[in-house]
C-alpha positions in Angstrom: 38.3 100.9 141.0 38.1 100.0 137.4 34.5 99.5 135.4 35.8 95.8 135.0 36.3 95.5 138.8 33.4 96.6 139.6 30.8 95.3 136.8 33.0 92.0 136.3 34.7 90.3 133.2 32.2 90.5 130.3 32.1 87.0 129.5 32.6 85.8 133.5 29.8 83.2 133.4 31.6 81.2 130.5 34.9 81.2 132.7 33.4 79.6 135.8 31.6 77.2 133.4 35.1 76.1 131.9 36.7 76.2 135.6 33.5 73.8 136.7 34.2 71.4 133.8 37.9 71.0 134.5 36.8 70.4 138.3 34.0 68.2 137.6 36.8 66.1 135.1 39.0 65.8 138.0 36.3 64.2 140.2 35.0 61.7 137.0 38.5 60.7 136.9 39.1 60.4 140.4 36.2 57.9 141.0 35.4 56.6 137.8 37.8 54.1 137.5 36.6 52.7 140.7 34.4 50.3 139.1 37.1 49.1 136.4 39.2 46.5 138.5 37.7 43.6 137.3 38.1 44.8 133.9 41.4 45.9 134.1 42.4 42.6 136.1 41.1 40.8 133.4 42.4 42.3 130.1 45.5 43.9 131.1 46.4 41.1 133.8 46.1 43.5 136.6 47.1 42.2 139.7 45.3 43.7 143.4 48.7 46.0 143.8 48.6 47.7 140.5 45.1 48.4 140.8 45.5 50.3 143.3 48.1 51.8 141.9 45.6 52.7 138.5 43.8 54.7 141.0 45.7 56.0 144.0 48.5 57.2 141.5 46.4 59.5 140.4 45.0 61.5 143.4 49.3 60.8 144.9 50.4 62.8 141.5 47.6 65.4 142.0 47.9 66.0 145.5 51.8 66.3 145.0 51.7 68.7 142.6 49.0 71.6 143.2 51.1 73.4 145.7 53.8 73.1 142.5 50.7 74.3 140.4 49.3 77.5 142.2 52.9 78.7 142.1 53.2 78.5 138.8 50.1 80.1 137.8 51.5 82.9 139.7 54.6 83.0 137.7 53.3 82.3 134.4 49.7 83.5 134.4 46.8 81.8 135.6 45.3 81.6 132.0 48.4 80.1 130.9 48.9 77.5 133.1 45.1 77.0 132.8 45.1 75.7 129.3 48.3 74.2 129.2 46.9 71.8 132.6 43.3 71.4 130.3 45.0 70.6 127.3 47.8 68.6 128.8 45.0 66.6 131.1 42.8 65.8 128.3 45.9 64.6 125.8 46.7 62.3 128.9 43.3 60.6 128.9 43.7 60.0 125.5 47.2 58.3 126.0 45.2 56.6 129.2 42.9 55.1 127.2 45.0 53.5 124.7 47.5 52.2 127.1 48.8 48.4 125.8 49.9 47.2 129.6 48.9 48.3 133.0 52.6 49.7 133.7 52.2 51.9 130.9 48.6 52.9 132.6 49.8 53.3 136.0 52.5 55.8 134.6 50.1 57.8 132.5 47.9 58.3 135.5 50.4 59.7 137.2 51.2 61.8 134.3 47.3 62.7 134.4 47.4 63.9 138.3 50.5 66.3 137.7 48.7 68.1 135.1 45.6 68.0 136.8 47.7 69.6 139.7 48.9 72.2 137.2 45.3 73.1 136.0 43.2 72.9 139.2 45.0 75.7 141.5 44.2 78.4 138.7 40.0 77.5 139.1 39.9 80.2 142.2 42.0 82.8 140.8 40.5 83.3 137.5 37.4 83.4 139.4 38.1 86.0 141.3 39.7 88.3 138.5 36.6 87.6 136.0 33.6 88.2 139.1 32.8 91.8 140.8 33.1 91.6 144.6 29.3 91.1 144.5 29.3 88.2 142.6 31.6 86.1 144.4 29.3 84.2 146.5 26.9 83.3 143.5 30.1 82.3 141.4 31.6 79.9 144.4 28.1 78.9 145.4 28.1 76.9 142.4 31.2 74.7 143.6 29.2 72.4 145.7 26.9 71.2 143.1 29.6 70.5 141.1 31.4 68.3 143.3 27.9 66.5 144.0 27.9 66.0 140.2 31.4 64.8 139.7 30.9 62.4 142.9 27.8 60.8 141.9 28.3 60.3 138.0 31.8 59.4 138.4 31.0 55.4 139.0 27.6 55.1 137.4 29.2 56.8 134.2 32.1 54.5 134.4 30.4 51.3 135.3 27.3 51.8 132.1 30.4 52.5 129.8 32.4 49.1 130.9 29.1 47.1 130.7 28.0 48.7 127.1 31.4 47.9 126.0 30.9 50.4 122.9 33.2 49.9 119.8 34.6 47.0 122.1 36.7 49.9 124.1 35.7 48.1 127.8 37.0 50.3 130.4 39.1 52.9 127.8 35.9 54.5 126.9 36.2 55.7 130.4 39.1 57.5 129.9 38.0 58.5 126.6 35.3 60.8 128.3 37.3 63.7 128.9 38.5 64.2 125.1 35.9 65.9 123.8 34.6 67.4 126.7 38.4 68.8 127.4 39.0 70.2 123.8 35.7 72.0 123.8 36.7 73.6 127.4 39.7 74.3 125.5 38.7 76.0 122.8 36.1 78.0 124.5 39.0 78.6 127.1 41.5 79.9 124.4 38.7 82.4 123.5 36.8 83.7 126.3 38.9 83.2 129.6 40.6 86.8 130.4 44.4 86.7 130.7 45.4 87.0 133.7 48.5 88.8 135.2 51.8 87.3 135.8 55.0 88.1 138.1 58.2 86.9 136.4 59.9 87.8 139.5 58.7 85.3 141.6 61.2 82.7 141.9 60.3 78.9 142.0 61.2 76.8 144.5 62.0 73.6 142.2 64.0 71.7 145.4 60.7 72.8 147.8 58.4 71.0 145.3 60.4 68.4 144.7 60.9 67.5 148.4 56.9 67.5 148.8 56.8 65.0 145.8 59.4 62.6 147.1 58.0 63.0 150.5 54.2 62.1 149.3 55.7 59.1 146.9 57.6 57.3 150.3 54.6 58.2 152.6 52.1 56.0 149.7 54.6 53.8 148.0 55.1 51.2 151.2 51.4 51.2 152.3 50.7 50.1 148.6 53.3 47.5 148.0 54.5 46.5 151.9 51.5 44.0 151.8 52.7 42.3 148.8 56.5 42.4 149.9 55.5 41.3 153.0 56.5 44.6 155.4 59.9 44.2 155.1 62.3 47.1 156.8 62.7 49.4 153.8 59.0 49.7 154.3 59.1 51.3 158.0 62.3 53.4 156.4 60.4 54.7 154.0 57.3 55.9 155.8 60.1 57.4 158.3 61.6 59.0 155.9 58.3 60.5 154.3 57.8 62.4 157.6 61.2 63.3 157.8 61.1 64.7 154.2 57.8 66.9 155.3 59.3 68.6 158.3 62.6 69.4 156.4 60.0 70.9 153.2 58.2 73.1 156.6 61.9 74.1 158.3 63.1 75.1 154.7 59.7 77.3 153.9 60.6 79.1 157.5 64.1 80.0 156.6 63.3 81.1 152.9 60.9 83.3 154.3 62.9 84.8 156.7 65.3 85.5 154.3 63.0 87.3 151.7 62.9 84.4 149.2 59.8 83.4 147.4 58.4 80.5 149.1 56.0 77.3 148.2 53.3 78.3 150.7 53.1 80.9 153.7 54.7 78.6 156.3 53.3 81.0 159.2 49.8 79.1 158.9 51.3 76.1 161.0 52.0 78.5 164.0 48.0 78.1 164.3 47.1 74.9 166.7 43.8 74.6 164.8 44.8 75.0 161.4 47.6 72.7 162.3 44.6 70.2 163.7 42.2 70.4 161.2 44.8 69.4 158.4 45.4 66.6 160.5 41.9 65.8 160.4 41.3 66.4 156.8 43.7 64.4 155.8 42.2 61.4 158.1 38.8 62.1 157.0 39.5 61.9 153.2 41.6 58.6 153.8 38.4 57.3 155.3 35.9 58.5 152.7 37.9 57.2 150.0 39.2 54.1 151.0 35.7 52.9 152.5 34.1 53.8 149.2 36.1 52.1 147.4 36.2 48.6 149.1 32.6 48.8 149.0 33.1 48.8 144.8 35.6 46.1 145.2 33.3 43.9 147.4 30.3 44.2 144.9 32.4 43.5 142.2 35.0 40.8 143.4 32.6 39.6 146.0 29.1 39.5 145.0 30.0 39.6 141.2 28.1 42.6 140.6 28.4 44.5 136.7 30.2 47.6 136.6 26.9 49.5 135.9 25.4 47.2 139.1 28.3 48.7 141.4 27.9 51.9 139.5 24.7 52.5 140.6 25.0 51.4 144.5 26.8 54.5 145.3 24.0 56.4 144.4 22.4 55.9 147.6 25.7 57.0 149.4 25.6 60.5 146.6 21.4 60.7 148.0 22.4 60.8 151.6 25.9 63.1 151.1 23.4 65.3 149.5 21.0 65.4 152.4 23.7 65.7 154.9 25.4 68.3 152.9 22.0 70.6 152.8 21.1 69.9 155.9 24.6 71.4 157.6 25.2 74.0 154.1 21.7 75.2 155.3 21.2 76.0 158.8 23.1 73.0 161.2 26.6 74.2 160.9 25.7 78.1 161.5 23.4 77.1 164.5 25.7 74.8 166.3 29.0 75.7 165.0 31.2 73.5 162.9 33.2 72.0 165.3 30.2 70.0 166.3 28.3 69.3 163.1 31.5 67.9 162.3 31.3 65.7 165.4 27.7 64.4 164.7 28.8 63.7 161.0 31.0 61.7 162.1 28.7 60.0 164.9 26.4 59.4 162.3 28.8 58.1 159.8 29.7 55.2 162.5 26.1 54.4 162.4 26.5 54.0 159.5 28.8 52.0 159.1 27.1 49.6 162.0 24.7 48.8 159.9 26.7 47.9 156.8 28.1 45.6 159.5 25.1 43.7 160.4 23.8 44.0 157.0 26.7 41.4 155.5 26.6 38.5 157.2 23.4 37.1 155.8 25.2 36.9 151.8 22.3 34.3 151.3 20.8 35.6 147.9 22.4 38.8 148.6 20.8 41.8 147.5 22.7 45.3 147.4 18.9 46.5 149.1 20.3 44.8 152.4 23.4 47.9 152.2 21.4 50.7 151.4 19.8 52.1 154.7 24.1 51.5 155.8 24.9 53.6 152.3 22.2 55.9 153.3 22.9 57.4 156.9 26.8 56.6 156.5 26.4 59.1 153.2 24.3 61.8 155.1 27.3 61.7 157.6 29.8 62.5 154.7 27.2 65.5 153.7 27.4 66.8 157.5 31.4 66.8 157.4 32.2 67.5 153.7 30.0 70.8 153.7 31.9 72.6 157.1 35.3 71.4 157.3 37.0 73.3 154.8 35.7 76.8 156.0 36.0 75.4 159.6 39.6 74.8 158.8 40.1 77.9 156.7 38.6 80.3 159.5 41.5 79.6 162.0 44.1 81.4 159.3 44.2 85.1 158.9 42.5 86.4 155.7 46.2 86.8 153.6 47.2 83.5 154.9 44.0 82.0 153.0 45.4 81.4 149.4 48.1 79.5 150.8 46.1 77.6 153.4 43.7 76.6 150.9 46.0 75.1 148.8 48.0 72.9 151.4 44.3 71.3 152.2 43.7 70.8 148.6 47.1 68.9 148.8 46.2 67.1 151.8 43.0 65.8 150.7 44.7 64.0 147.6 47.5 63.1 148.9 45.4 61.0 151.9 43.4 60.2 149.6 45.8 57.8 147.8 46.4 56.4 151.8 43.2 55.9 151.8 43.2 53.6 148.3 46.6 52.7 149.9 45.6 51.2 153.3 42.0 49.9 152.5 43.0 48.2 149.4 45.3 46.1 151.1 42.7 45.3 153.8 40.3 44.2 151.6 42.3 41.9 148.7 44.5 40.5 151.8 41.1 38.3 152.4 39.4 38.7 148.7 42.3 36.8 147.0 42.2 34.0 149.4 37.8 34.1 148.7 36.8 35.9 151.5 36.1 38.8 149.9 32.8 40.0 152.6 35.4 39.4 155.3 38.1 41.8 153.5 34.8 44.4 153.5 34.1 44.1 157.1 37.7 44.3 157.9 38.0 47.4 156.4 34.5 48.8 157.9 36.6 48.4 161.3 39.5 49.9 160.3 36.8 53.2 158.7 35.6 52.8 162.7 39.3 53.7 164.0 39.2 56.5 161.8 36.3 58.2 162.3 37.3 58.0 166.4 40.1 59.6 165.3 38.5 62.4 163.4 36.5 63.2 166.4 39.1 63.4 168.4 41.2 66.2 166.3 37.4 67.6 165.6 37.7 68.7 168.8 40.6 70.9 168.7 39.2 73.3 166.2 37.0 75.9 167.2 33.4 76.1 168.0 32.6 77.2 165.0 33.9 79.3 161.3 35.4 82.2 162.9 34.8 85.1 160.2 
């Protein structure tokens, strides 16, 4: 074992600082343009369909595209790809932010997700060739604040930058964030971040990723716009068609591999029940999370006529009870009880939750965003309880080689069902806001969050007791 191996990458600390920045510009950009509808409706003549489009389009492209990503960085070098997804993200926020129509917006987000998809998958790996062994669990510890970060600042950052309306940019200056904090990354990137090894025989399969694209566009495209059109046939076809599109993507994977070819992922993971299971439940969980979240932004804002720094701030009580939840499980819950059933109480605790958002709205008399926050509270300590476990729940059920691959597919899944999520509770909620009835549209869609997290516990309980290093 080399000296470098074994005392890590000289300059280590500065590569999981750049890898945190990229990941924590992901998450700002995931959620911070949550609190921009009524801007966006009102200067670029947005109507409920295309915003959801401004922000579902974004985690659709990303989650599309990072299986497509960690390939590449195998083929090209992780470095490589690395700076050309930082540099290629951050020029797209620029072009984001001085988009003249919403089309034009809607198509740059997507633009942003693919290279965000490029540059994301390559966080792990340089990771791992710049830390010794030793290090590793210091270096990945530091992924869960980050995320806590990205989560909470995302909408408070966004909605003080709408309301201070600086230079009269309105809701560009959110997008105008990432600039200067994605060329300094870059520049420290270019000079510190170790190049990292590539295989130019690895072959890439371009009709594999395309297939998962297509596939993810038909599975969002009709939950966004079949409202609208008024669930016509081609809708049904197309959601059909999406699953149709998957299992032909799986078959495919099975026969390259059996063959010897270079495939997308390791497509032996989905002989495991649980693995199988728990993506099933990721995905639902993150369509819940997101969509929920979301429609509580919309109702503050369309609703109750809330500022964007007003609806900013109210998810910080959901961001204080993640964080409890999340130390409380992190710390001792999920290793006492196993994850299987931390995840079940999260999720018990999350419907509690989301009772007492319930009762909370039907007295709107002088409403008050105070009347919300015990809901906010407990429903965000049952997103901590679930978000800490599940991924190494999930993760545990594959062998060890089978983990770079399994990883990835749940990194897909999660922003794929994340745009459902925008997808199906967006609809829910402007089906009854643009006829008034905005509070209605919110408590719709807290029973809809209720048939979810049922069905999360349900597929909870086909994983095992608990992580099974």
């Amino acid at each position: 074992m080399s000296t470098t191996q074994i005392q890590g990458y000289k300059y280590r600390w500065l590569v999981l600082t750049v890898v945190l920045v990229a990941e924590i510009m992901d998450l700002l950009d995931a959620t911070i343009v949550n609190v921009g509808g009524p801007a966006l409706a009102q200067e670029l003549n947005a109507s409920p369909t295309e915003l959801q489009w401004v922000i579902g389009g974004y985690a659709l492209a990303l989650g599309s595209g990072l299986i497509l990503g960690g390939r590449l960085g195998d083929r090209f070098g992780r470095r490589n790809m690395f700076l050309f997804g930082l540099i290629g993200f951050t020029l797209a926020s620029l072009a984001c932010a001085l988009a003249p129509t919403v089309l034009v917006l809607i198509v740059l987000r997507f633009v942003q997700g693919f290279l965000g998809a490029m540059l994301l998958p390559q966080g792990f790996g340089l990771i791992r060739d710049a830390f010794p062994p030793a290090e590793f669990g210091k270096a990945f510890a530091a992924y869960g604040p980050a995320f806590g970060l990205g989560g909470i600042l995302g909408p408070v950052i966004g909605g003080f930058l709408i309301q201070a309306n600086v230079f009269g940019l309105g809701w560009r200056a959110v997008f105008l964030v990432n600039v200067p904090i994605g060329i300094i990354a870059a520049i420290i990137s270019w000079r510190f971040v170790q190049k990292a090894p590539a295989d130019k025989s690895i072959k890439i399969d371009i009709f594999g990723a395309l297939l998962v694209i297509l596939s993810s566009g038909l599975l969002v495209y009709p939950l966004i716009q079949g409202q609208e059109a008024g669930w016509p046939l081609w809708t049904y076809l197309m959601l059909a068609a999406s699953v149709a599109g998957f299992l032909l993507f799986a078959r495919l994977e099975v026969v390259a591999r059996r063959n010897g070819r270079t495939t997308l992922i390791d497509p032996t993971i989905f002989k495991n029940r649980g693995y199988t299971f728990g993506l099933a439940g990721l995905g639902i969980y993150f369509a819940g999370f997101t969509g929920v979240y979301l429609i509580l932004t919309l109702f503050l804002q369309f609703g109750e006529k809330f500022t964007s720094a007003e609806a900013g701030i109210a998810n910080i009580p959901i961001a204080l009870g993640s964080a409890i939840g999340g130390i409380v499980s992190g710390a001792f819950l999920a290793e006492k009880i196993g994850g299987r059933f931390t995840l079940q109480i999260g999720a018990v605790i999350q419907l509690v939750g989301v009772a007492l958002l319930w009762f909370a709205l039907p007295s709107l008399t002088d409403f008050s965003i105070w009347q919300l926050v015990p809901g906010l509270v407990v429903s965000g300590i049952g997103t901590g309880l679930i978000a800490a476990p599940i991924f190494d729940t999930i993760l545990s059920t594959v062998e060890p080689q089978q983990s770079g691959s399994a990883s990835g597919v749940l990194s897909a899944v999660q922003s794929v069902f994340s745009s459902v999520g925008v997808a199906i509770f967006g609809t829910v909620f402007f089906t009854y806001a643009l006829v008034g009835q905005a509070d209605v549209g919110f408590r719709t869609g807290l029973i809809v969050q209720v048939v979810v997290v049922v069905l999360f516990v349900i597929v909870a309980s086909l994983l095992p007791k608990r992580a099974q290093h």
